[in-house]
C-alpha positions as CSV (number, residue, x, y, z in Angstrom):
1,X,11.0,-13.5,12.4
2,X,9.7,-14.6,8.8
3,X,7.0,-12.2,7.2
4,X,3.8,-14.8,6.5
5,X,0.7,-13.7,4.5
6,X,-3.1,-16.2,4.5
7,X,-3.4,-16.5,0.8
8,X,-7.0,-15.0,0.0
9,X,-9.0,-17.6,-2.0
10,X,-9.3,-14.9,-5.8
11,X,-12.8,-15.6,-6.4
12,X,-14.6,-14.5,-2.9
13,X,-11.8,-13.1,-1.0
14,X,-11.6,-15.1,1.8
15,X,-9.1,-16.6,3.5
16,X,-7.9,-20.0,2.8
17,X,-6.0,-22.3,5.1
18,X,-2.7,-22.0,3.8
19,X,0.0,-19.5,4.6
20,X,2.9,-18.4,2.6
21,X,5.8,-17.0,3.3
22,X,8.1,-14.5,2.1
23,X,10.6,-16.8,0.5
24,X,7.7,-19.4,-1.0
25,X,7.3,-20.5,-4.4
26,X,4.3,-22.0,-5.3
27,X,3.9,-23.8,-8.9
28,X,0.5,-25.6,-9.9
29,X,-1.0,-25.8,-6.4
30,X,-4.3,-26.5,-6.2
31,X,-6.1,-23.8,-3.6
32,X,-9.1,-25.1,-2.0
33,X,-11.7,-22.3,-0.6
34,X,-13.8,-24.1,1.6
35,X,-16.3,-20.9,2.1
36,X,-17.3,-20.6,-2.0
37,X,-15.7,-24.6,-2.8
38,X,-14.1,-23.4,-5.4
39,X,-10.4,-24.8,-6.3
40,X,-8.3,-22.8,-8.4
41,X,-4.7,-23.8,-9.7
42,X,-2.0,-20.8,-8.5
43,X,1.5,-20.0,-9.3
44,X,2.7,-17.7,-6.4
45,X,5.6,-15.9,-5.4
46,X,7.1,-13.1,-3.4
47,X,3.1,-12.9,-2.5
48,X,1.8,-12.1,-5.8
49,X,-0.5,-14.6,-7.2
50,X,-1.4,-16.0,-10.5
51,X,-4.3,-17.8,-10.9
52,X,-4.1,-20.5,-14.1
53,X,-7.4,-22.3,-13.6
54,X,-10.8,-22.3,-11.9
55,X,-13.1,-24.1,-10.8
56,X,-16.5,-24.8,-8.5
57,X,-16.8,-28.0,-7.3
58,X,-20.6,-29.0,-6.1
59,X,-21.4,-32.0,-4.0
């Protein structure tokens, strides 16, 4: 069975809709938080995540 972790959206801490696993490598992806609507751009792998960008979108 493959280890899977939610990815926590880095600004409010809640989680997102988008799971990664173990072995996933993420460049440039654009992680949507639909709780605080913020996007940020992440690198991610091995579960550790880098976040390159920020920011709130308002409607």
């Amino acid at each position: 069975m493959d280890e899977y972790q939610w990815i926590k959206c880095p600004v409010c801490g809640e989680n997102t809709r988008v799971k990664l696993m173990a072995d996933t490598e993420l460049k440039h992806f654009p992680l949507f938080c639909r709780k605080c609507r913020t996007e940020c751009i992440i690198n991610a792998k091995q579960f550790k995540i880098e976040v390159i960008e920020k920011r709130k979108l308002d409607k």
